[in-house]
C-alpha positions, 0 to 999 in steps of 0.5 A: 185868637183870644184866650177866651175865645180858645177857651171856649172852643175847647169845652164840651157844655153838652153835659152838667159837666163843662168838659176841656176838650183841649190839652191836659196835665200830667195829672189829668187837669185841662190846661191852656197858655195864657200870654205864654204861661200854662195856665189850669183850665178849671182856674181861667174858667173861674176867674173868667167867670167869678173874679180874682182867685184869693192867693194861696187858694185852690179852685176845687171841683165839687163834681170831682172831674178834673177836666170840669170848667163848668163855673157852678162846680168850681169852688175856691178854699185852702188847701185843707178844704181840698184834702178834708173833700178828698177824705169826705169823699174817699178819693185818696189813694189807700191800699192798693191804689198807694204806687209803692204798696207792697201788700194787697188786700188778700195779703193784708187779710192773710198777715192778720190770719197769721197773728191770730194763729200766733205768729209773731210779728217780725215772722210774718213781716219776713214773710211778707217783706215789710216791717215788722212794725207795719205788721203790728200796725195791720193787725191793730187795724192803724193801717189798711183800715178799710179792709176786714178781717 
């Protein structure tokens, strides 16, 4: 069977999305071989459908679905665009959702609770187990921005 033949097979065009049916990364991209090397599935589905991919360019999903080959919702740009879309869209991950966080957000609210009552900075940071640096850091709102108090 020809790749493109493969790649057809394994995408769902029921939706607005063109969703791969077939294997899947690690980090949750479709992905076939192509003459022996694993190749992304939104990356065929853009060269096969639009050309070339310039070197060093991502293909990023305007929709946001990693398993989307739909070539209307593929576009090509640095590795910047890439980021500055994840910011714009806030799909980075903050807070909780960062796999090392050692706080949570009532946590974070309850530190801030604790300066204000005049705690100093490295009590709380034992407290909380953290530096007493990041500590400074919530209660200037530089880190965990997004949560109030």
């Amino acid at each position: 069977m020809k790749c493109i033949d493969r790649f057809t097979s394994n995408v769902d065009k029921s939706g607005a999305c063109w969703v791969w049916k077939g294997s899947i990364n690690g980090k949750g991209y479709g992905q076939l071989n192509v003459n022996g090397i694993n190749e992304m599935a939104h990356r065929y589905s853009y060269q096969m459908h639009k050309g070339t991919i310039p070197k060093g360019m991502f293909v990023m999903h305007s929709c946001d679905n990693r398993l989307c080959v739909n070539p209307d919702h593929l576009i090509v740009g640095t590795h910047r665009d890439n980021m500055d879309d994840m910011i714009n869209k806030k799909r980075q991950a903050v807070g909780e959702r960062v796999k090392s966080s050692k706080l949570t957000k009532e946590k974070v609210k309850e530190i801030r609770s604790l300066r204000k009552r005049g705690l100093m900075y490295k009590d709380i940071a034992v407290r909380f187990g953290v530096s007493a640096y990041h500590v400074k850091d919530i209660c200037r709102f530089r880190v965990w921005k997004h949560v109030e108090g």
